[in-house]
C-alpha positions in Angstrom: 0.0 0.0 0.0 2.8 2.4 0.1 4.1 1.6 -2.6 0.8 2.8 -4.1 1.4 5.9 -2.3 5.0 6.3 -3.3 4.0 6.0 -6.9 0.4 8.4 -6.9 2.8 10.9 -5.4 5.5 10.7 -8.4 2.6 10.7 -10.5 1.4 14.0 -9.3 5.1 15.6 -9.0 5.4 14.6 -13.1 2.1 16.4 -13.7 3.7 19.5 -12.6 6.8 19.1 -13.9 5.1 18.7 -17.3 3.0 22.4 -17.2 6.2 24.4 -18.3 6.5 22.7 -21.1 6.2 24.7 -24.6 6.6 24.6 -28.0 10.1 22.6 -27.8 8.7 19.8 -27.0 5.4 20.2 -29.5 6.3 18.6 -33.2 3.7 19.8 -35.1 3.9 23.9 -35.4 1.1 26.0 -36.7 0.7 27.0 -40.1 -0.9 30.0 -42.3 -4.6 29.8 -43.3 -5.8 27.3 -41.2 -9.2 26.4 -40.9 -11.7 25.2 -38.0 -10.8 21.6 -39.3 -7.2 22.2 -39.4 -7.4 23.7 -35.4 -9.1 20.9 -34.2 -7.1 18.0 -36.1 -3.7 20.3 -34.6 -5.1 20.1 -31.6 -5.4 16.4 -31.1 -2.9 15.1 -28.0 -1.3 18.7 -28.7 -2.6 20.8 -25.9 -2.1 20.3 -22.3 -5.6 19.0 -21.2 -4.6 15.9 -23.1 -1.2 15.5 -21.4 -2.9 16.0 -18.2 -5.1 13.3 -18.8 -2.8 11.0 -19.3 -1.5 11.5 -15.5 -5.3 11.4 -14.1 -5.8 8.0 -15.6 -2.7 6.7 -14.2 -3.9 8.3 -10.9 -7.1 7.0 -11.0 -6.1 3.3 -11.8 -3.5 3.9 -8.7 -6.6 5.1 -6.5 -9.1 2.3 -7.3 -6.0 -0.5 -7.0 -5.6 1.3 -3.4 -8.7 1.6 -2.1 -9.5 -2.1 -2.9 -6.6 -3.2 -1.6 -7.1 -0.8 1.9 -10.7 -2.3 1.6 -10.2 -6.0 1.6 -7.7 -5.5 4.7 -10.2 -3.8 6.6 -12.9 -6.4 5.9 -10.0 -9.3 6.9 -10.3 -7.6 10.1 -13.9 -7.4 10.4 -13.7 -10.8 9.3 -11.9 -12.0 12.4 -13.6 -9.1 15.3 -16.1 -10.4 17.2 -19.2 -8.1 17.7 -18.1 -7.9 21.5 -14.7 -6.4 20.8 -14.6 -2.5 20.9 -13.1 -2.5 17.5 -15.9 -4.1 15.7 -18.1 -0.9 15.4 -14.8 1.1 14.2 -14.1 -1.8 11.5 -17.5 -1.4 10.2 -17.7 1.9 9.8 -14.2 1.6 8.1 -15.7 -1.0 5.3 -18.4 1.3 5.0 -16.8 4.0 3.8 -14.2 2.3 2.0 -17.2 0.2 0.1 -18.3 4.0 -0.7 -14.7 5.3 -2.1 -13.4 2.0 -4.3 -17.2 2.1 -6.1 -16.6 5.5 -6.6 -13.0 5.4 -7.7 -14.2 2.2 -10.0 -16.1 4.4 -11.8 -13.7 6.9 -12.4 -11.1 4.2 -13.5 -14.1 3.1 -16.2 -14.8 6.6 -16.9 -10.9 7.6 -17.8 -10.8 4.0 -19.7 -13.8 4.3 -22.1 -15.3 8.0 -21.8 -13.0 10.6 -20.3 -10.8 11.0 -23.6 -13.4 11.0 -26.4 -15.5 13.8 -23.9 -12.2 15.7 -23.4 -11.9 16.0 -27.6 -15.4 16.9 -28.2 -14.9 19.9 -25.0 -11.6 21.1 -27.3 -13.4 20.9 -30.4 -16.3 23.2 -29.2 -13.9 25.3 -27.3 -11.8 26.0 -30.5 -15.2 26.3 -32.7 -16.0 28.9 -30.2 -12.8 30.6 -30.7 -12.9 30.5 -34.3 -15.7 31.9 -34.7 -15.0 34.4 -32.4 -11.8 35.2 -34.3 -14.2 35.2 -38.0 -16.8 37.9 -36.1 -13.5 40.0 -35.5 -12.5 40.0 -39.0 -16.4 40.6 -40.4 -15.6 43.7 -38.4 -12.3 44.4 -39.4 -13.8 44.4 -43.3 -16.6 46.6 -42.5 -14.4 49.0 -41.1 -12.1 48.5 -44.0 -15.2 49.3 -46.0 -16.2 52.0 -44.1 -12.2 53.5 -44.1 -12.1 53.2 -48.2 -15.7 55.0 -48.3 -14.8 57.5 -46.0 -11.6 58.2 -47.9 -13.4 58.9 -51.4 -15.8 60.7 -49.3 -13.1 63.3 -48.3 -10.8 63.4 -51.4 -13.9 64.8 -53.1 -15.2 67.4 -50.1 -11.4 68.4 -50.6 -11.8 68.8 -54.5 -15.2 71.0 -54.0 -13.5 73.2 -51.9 -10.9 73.8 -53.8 -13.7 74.8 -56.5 -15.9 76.7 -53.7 -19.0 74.1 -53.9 -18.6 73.1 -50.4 -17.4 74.6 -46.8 -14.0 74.3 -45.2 -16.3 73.3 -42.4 -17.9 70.5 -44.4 -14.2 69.7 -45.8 -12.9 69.1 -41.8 -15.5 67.3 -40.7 -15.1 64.7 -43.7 -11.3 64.7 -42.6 -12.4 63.9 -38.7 -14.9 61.4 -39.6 -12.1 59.7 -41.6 -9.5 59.9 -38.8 -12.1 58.4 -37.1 -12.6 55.3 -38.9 -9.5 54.7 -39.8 -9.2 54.4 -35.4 -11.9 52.1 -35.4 -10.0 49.8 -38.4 -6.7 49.8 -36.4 -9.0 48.9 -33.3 -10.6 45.6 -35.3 -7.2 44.7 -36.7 -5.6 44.5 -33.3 -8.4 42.8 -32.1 -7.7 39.9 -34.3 -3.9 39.5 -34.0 -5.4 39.5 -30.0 -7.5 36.4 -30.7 -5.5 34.6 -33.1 -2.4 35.1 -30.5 -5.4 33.1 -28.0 -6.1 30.7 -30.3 -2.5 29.7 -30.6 -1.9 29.9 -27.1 -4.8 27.4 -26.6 -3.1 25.1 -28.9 -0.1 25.3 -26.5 2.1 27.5 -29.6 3.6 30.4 -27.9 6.8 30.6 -30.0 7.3 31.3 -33.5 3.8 31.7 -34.5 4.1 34.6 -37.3 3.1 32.6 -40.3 0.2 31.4 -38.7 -3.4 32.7 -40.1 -6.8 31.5 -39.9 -9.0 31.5 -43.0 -12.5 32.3 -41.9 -15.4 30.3 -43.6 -19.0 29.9 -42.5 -20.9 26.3 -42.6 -22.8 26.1 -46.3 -25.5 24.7 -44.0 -26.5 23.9 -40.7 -27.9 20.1 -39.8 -31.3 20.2 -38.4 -32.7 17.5 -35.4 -35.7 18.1 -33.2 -34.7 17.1 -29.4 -37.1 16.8 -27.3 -36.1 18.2 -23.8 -37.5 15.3 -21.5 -35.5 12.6 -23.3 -32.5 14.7 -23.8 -32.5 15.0 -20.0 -33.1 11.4 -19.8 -30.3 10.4 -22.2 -28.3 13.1 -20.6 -28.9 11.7 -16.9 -28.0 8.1 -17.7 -25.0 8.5 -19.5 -23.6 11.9 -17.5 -20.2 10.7 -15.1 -21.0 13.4 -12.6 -24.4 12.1 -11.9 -23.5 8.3 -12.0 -21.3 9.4 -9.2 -23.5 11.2 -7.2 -26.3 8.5 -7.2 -23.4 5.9 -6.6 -22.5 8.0 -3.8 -26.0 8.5 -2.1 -26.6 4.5 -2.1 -23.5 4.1 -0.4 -24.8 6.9 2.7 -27.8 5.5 2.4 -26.2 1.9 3.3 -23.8 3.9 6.0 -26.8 4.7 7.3 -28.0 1.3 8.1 -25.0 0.6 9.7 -24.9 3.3 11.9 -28.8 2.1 12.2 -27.7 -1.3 13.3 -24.9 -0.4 15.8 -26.3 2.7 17.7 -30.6 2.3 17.2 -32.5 4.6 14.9 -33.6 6.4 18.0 -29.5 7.7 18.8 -29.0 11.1 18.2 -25.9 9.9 16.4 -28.3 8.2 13.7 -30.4 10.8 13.7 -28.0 13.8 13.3 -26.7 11.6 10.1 -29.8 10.9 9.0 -30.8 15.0 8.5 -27.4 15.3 6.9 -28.3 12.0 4.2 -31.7 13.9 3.4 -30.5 17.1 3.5 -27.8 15.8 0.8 -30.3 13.9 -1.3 -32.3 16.8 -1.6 -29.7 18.8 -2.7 -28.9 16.2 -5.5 -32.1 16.5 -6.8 -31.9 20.0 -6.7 -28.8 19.5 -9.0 -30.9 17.4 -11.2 -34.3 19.2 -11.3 -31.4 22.3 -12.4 -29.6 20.4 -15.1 -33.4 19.5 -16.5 -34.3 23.2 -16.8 -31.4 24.3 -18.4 -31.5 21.4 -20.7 -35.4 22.9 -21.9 -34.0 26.3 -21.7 -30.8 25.3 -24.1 -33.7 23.2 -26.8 -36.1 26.4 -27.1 -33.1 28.8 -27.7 -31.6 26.4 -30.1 -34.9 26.4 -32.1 -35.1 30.0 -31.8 -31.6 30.3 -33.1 -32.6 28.0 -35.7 -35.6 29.9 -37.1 -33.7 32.8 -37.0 -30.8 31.1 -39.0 -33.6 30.2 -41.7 -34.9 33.8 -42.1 -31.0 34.7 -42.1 -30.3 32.5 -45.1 -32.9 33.9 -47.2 -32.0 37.4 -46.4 -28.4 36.7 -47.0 -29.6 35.3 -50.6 -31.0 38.5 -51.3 -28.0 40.5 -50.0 -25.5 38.5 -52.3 -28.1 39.1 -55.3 -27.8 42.5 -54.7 -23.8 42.7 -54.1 -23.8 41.3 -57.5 -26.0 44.3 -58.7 -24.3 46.8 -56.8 -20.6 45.2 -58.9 -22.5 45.4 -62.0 -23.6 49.0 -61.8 -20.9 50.0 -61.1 -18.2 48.4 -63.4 -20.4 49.6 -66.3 -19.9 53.3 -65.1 -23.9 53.4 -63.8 -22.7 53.9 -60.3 -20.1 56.3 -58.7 -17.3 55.1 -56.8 -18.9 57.4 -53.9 -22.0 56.0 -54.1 -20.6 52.0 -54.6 -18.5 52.4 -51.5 -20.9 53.6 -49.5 -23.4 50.6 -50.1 -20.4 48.4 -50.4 -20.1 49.0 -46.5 -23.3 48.9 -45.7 -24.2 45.7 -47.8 -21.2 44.1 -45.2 -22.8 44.7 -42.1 -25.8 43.4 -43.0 -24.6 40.6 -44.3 -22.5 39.8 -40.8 -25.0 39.3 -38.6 -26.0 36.4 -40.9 -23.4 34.8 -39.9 -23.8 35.7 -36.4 -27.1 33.5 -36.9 -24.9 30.8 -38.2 -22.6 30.7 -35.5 -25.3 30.6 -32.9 -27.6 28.1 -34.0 -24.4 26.0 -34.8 -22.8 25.8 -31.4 -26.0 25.3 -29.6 -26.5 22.3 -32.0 -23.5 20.8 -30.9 -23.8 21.7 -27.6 -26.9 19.7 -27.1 -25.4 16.8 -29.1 -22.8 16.4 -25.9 -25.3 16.7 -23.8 -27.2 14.0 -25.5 -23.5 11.8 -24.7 -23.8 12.8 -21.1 -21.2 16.1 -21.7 -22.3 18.5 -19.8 -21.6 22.1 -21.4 -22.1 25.2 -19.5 
């Protein structure tokens, strides 16, 4: 049994040994133009939740060999203590709660071995979807003030020209100047805003050297999957399959069963089996408060993804109709109908529109994929 200890405690010393650890000992270095598929492929046994995990299955095989080992000596013990000896009720409550800790670390042990990793990529892979599209609503802004800094810039060349030929004020001429100055603010303000989340992004993917040729190429879905979940068996899938909650119930069968003990040794009517037996209700009520929580959320999570749905339908249609009209606006003005002023000005606003589209996008997307995990038992906050 020391030796167990000996070895947990190693374990834990390598686990912080191994945090410093940066791109040196990475192979794979970021590239330019990456997409979401790209990230999350890079990001496989890459980042350091995976080398961590690696430790805490180790730790958890070391803790469930332990406690049934410490378990099986104390019930050797038991074994051999007659109910007369003065030891018998402390060897019983000592099986007890060891009976409690090896279920419990048996399931974590099962839980590293068959679910722990596959949960752990599907967490990174919506963490980095998150990001990225983070990173793509930074750049819809950077172009729209692009657009905005190009429009603005026609827009005071020519109030400079129409001074110069008295058709407009020097007031009139300034204030085109400020508002351009002012833009322009706003452009630099987006662009650093990127190179801020990109440099995220790449620390995420534990890349904190050498990182200048790496880029991101921005692409919406061409279409979102559909499903209709239905909130009650979501929960229901969600319940069964969820480690936390398989823990927790574990858990109160085992108090419930330390309980009986205490039951059996002291009487129901002892105010030692009474005080625990507030405490085991008082706990059990709490769980299902934890449950009846995780329910809610779970129907508040389905209406907003069908609301974020419906408005990603609308938003596809009304981005068709932008695009058509983008194509208009080129057109006009490549065959001299349209002023430069005038295409540069819609040119901008045609862009903002046409982002929160893809805001739509984003949104029903996520929550799709959220509710997927939770569907696996993944719970995602």
């Amino acid at each position: 049994m020391e030796s167990r200890k000996l070895i947990a405690g190693i374990v834990s010393i390598a686990v912080a040994v191994s945090l410093p650890v940066t791109t040196a000992a990475v192979g794979k270095m970021l590239s330019s133009d990456m997409n979401l598929e790209d990230l999350q492929k890079f990001a496989d046994k890459n980042t350091y939740s995976y080398r961590i995990f690696e430790y805490e299955k180790e730790n958890a095989e070391i803790s469930a060999d332990s406690k049934e080992y410490e378990l099986e000596y104390y019930r050797q013990l038991l074994k051999s203590t007659s109910e007369s000896d003065s030891r018998y009720a402390e060897y019983m409550f000592k099986v007890s709660e060891l009976e409690k800790d090896f279920a419990l670390a048996e399931i974590d042990r099962e839980y590293y071995d068959e679910g722990k990793e596959e949960a752990d990529k599907k967490l990174l892979d919506l963490a980095l979807k998150s990001k990225y599209y983070e990173l793509c609503d930074l750049e819809n802004q950077a172009e729209i003030q692009r657009a905005n800094v190009q429009y603005m810039k026609k827009y005071a060349e020519i109030e400079a020209v129409k001074l110069e030929g008295g058709r407009t004020t020097e007031t009139d001429c300034r204030l085109a100047k400020v508002s351009l100055e002012m833009v322009e603010n706003d452009w630099s303000a987006a662009e650093n805003a990127v190179s801020i989340k990109t440099r995220e992004i790449s620390d995420f993917l534990n890349q904190y050297d050498d990182t200048e040729k790496f880029s991101v190429e921005c692409a919406m879905p061409q279409s979102l999957e559909y499903r209709k979940f239905d909130a009650e068996k979501l929960y229901k899938k969600f319940s069964e399959n969820n480690f936390e909650l398989k823990k927790q119930r574990k858990s109160m069968e085992h108090d419930e069963d330390y309980l009986g003990v205490i039951g059996k040794l002291y009487g129901k009517e002892s105010d030692t089996y009474k005080s625990y037996s507030n405490s085991y209700e008082i706990d059990k009520l709490n769980s299902e408060a934890a449950e009846n929580s995780y329910k809610s959320q779970i129907a508040a999570m389905v209406m907003n993804y069908e609301q974020a749905y419906e408005k990603y339908m609308i938003s596809e249609e009304y981005m068709a109709v932008l695009t058509e009209k983008l194509g208009i606006l080129q057109t006009a003005y490549n065959s001299g109908n349209m002023s430069e002023l005038e295409y540069l000005k819609q040119y901008a606003e045609l862009k903002s529109e046409m982002c929160s589209g893809e805001n739509a996008v984003q949104e029903a997307d996520l929550l799709y994929q959220r509710l997927c995990m939770i569907e696996n038992g993944i719970w995602v906050d």
